[in-house]
C-alpha positions, 0 to 999 in steps of 0.5 A: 514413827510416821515418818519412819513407817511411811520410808518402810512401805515405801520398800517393795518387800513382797517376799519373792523379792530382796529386803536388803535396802530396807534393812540397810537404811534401818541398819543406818538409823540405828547406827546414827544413834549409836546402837549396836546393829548386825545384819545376817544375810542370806546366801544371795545378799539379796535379803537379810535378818537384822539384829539391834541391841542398845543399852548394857551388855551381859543380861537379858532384856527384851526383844521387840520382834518383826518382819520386813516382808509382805504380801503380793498386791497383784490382783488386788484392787487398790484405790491407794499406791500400796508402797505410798503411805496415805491417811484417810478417817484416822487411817494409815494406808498402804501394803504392811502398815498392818502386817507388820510394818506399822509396828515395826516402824514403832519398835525402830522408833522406840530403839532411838528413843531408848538409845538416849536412856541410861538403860540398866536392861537392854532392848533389842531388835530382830527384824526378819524376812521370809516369814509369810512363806512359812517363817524362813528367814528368821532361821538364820537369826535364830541361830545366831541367837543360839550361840549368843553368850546372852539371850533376850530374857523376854520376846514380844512379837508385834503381828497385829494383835489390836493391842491385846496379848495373845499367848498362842497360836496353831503350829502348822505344816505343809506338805506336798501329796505326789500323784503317779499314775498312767498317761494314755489318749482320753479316748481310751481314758478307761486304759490309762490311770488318771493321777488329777482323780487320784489326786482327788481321792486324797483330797478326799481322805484330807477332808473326811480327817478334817471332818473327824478332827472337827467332832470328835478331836482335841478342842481349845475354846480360845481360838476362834476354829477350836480345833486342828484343821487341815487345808488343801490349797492348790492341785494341779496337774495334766497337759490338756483335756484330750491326755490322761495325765500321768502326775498331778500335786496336791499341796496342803497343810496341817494347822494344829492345837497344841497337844496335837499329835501332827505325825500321827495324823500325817501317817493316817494320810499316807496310810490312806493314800497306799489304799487307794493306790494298792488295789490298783497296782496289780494293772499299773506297778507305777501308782502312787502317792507319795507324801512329803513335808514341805516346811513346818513352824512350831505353834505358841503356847506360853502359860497364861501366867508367865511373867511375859505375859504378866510383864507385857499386860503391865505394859499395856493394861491388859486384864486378860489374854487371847489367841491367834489364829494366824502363825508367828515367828513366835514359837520359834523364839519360844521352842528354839531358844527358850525365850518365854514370847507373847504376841501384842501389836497394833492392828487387826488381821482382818485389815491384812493381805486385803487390798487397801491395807490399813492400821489405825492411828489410835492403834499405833498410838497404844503401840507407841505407849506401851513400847514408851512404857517399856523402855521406862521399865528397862530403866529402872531394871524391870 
């Protein structure tokens, strides 16, 4: 497994560039131990979903679910090599060896561990890419998996979780709020309709909905911000200081519970944003604000007494649950194709997107015995 994650930080997989040669060398791993592997690429080439399956055919089995992409490291300081596995202090660092290729490199260890047993269910892997930018890549996997005959009658994805099983976690959409006003000189700035304090008064009725939201809105005590949150985390707009700009952007993003009614609160926003721009119209036809839905990913929320979940705390020795407050390709499988998902790795978040990224060898360990468990189940036929 070491040896196998240490070959996969050494890929440079920041999302903005290809994954095509890590998959490729997986693709070969796996297909040395004779098991059945498909690549789905994208339009380029240049990036690419895997898809594994080792043991019989015609029933379900498991998926162990990941994804090869990670996170820029500009402008971090690093006193590591972030595509360079080194160990320290019981640690093993380098970019994603928390988020999430250490598991990853477990689950394609435990692919060729499997492939050497007389299997009765089957195990598979889905490795994707794209997932930090708001899980796209995994789109073209998911409908290959629609139209399969079969499908994975469990999914466990390996975000890091320390182990324990997580069940849910927010949906979340992004979204783009447009500014249209009126460029002029700022020395007759009053004559012009400035679209950056346009923008700011939607930001504005962003943060007064997320104020309402965080008293008096829907509550769910496992997380830990027990509620719909709405972010804004980028506006810009204008030329230079001495023109009134004509546009400005603001994106943002909406994380909700389940249970939330998320096109309601995005009719309250545009609703909100025809207010401010309605009284002005009468000296400037052209203002405006106009929302739009970027991309979205639906939220996990599987029963705390489903069998996955019952399965994979057999599997770990878990005796309760948690949630997450980070997204997952989860209710993806879960919501698209009816895969009943829960979310158990190696890792804390809390070591993610940072520089010097680590995971612990005592977490990896655990990840290893549960997978080792896991094929002893599959041999058995659960």
């Amino acid at each position: 497994m070491r040896e196998i994650l240490g070959r996969l930080v050494s890929f440079d997989t920041v999302s903005s560039k290809p994954n095509i040669d890590l998959m490729v060398h997986v693709k070969g791993m796996l297909e040395a131990a004779g098991i059945a592997v498909q690549l789905i690429p994208d339009a380029s080439g240049g990036k690419a979903n895997l898809y594994a399956t080792t043991g019989p055919s015609g029933v379900g089995g498991v998926m162990l679910s990941g994804h090869t992409d990670v996170v820029p490291v500009e402008g971090q300081a690093w006193s590591r090599p972030p595509f360079q596995l080194t160990e320290g202090e019981g640690r093993l660092y380098g970019r994603g060896t928390t988020d999430m290729k250490g598991f990853v490199a477990c689950a394609v260890a435990a692919m060729l561990d499997a492939a050497r047993r007389p299997l009765r269910v089957p195990l598979h892997l889905a490795l994707s890419y794209d997932e930090e930018i708001g899980c796209m890549g995994v789109r073209s996997l998911i409908d290959m998996l629609k139209a399969a005959p079969v499908r994975p009658r469990f999914c466990i994805v390996g975000e890091p979780t320390g182990m324990q099983v997580a069940t849910g976690h927010k949906g979340k959409v992004a979204l783009r709020a447009t500014c249209t006003g009126r460029e002029g000189h700022s020395a007759l700035a009053p004559l012009a309709l400035n679209a950056l304090h346009l923008a700011a008064d939607f930001l504005g009725a962003v943060r007064g909905l997320q104020a309402e939201l965080a008293v008096t809105g829907l509550r769910d005590g496992d997380y830990d911000v027990p509620y719909t949150t709405l972010h804004v985390g980028k506006m810009s707009g204008g030329v230079q200081v001495n023109i009134v700009p004509n546009r400005a952007v603001l994106d943002f993003e909406i994380r909700s519970l389940a249970g939330e009614d998320v096109p309601s609160l995005i009719w309250r926003l545009e609703a909100a944003a025809e207010a401010i721009v309605a009284p002005l119209r009468a000296e400037f036809p052209e203002a405006a604000i106009s929302v739009e839905r970027l991309w979205d990913y639906p939220g996990l929320g599987t029963p705390s007494d489903a069998g996955v979940v019952n399965f994979v705390k057999g599997l770990t020795g878990a005796n309760g649950t948690i949630k997450v407050a980070f997204g997952t390709e989860g209710g993806l499988f879960d919501q698209r194709l009816g895969i009943p998902t829960v979310i158990c790795g190696p890792g804390s978040m809390a070591q993610g997107h940072k520089p010097d990224e680590f995971v612990t060898i005592e977490q990896l360990e655990r990840c290893e015995a549960m997978l080792v468990a896991l094929i002893g189940r599959l041999e058995v036929g659960f």
